[in-house]
N, C-alpha and C positions, 0 to 999 in steps of 0.2 A: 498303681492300681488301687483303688479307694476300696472298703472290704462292704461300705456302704452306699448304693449310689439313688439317681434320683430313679422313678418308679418301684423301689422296693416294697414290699410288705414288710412293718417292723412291729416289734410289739415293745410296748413302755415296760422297764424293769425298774424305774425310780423314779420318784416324783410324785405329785398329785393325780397325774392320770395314771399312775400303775396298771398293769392290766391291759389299758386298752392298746387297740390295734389300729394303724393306718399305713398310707401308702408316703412315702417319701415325693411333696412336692418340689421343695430344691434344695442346695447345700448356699447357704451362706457363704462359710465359710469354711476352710480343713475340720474343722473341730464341731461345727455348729450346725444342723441342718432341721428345717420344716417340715412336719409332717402336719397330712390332711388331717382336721378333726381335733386334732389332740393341740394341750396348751396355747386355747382361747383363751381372749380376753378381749374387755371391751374396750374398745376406743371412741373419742370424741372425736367428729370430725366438724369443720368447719366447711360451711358451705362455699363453692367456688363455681360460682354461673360460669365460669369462660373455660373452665377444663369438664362442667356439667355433673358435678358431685353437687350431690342435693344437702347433705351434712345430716349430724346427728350422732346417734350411736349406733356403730358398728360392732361385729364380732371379727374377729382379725387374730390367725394361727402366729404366732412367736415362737423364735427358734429355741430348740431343745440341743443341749449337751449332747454331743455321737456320745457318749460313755454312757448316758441314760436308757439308750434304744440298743436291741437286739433284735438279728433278722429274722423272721419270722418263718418256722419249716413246716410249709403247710402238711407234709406228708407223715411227720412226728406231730403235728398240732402244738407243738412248743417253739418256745423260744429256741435259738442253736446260735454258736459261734462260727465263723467263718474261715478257710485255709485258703490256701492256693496251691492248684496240680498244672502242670504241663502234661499238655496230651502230646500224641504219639507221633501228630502234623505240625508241634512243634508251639501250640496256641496257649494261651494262659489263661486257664477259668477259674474262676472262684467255687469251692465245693461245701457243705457244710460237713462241722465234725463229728458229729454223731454218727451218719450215716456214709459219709462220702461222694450221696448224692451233689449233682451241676445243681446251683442257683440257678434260679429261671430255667428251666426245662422243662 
């Protein structure tokens, strides 16, 4: 169970986007995942009539370090770390530690 997964809210704690906030759009890979918004960069693209890409320069999100992002607790307004509790029906939820509050609830 991944302590960060894709639809999250996270906030950047290192890096050039320090600060800002977005939502998790996918994991690359164990270590690596995309967030909306944050660590653009431009790319050239070359035009391709038979797949209908027109070319040029685009903005295009690149993956960020999971060690650089923390989950985002909207109810604290901060950054917070993540645990894990077994409930009483036997399920495995992820809570933050500050409060104890369920992620996504």
């Amino acid at each position: 169970m991944d302590k960060i997964r894709k639809g999250d809210e996270v906030i950047i704690i290192a890096g050039k986007d320090k600060g800002k906030r977005g939502t998790v759009v996918r994991r690359v890979s164990a270590d690596r995942i995309v967030v909306e918004g944050v660590n653009r960069v431009k790319k050239h693209v070359k035009p391709n009539p038979v797949k209908g890409v027109v070319g040029g320069v685009v903005d295009k999100d690149m993956p960020l370090h999971i060690s650089n992002v923390a989950l985002y607790n909207a109810g604290a307004k901060k950054a917070d770390r993540v645990g894990f509790k077994l409930l009483e029906d036997g399920t495995k939820v992820r809570v933050f530690k500050s409060n104890g509050e369920v992620v996504g609830a």
